[in-house]
C-alpha positions as CSV (number, residue, x, y, z in Angstrom):
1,X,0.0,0.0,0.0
2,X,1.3,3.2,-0.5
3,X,1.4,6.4,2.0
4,X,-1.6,7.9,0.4
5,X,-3.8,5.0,0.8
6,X,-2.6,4.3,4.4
7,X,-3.6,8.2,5.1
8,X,-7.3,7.7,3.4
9,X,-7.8,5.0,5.9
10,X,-6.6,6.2,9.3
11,X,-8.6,9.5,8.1
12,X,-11.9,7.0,7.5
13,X,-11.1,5.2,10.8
14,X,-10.7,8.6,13.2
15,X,-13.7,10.0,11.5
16,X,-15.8,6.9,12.4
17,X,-14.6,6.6,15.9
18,X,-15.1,10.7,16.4
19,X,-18.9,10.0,15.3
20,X,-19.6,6.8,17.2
21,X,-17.8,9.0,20.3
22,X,-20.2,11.6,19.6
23,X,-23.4,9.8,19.2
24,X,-22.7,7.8,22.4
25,X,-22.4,11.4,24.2
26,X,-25.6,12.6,22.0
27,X,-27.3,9.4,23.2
28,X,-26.3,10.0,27.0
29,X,-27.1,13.5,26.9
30,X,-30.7,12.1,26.3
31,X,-31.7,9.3,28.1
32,X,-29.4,10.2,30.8
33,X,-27.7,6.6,30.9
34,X,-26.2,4.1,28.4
35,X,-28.0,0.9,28.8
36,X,-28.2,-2.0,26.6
37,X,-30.9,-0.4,23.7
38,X,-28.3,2.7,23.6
39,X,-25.5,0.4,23.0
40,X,-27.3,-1.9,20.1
41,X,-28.1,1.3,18.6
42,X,-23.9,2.0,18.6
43,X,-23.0,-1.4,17.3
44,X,-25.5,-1.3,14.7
45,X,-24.3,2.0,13.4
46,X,-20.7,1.1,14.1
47,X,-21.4,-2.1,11.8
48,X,-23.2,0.2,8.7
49,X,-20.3,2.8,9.1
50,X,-17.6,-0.2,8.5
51,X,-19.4,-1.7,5.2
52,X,-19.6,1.6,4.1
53,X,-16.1,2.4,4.6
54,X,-15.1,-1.1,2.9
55,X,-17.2,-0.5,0.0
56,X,-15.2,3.2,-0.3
57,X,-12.0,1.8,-0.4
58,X,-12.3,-1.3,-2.6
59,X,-14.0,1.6,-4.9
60,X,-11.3,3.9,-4.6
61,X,-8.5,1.3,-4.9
62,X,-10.0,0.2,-8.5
């Protein structure tokens, strides 16, 4: 991989964790608590932001 590529990603991974960070502090601000639907709600998007961010970069690798 070259240094470009390698940027694009840690940029795609920072950005991800930044918005699950602040939806779990948007989701606490609230309800007040993180319980167990506020953490399914976290994986699921943390799942849908990973496939999207795979299907990016096989895209922008072709």
């Amino acid at each position: 991989m070259n240094p470009d590529k390698n940027k694009r990603i840690i940029v795609i991974i920072i950005s991800i964790i930044g918005g699950l960070a602040f939806t779990a502090f948007a989701l606490y601000d609230q309800s007040g608590k993180i319980g167990q639907t506020e953490v399914i709600s976290l994986v699921l998007t943390a799942i849908i932001a990973v496939v999207i961010s795979i299907m990016i970069i096989k895209k922008s690798n072709k």
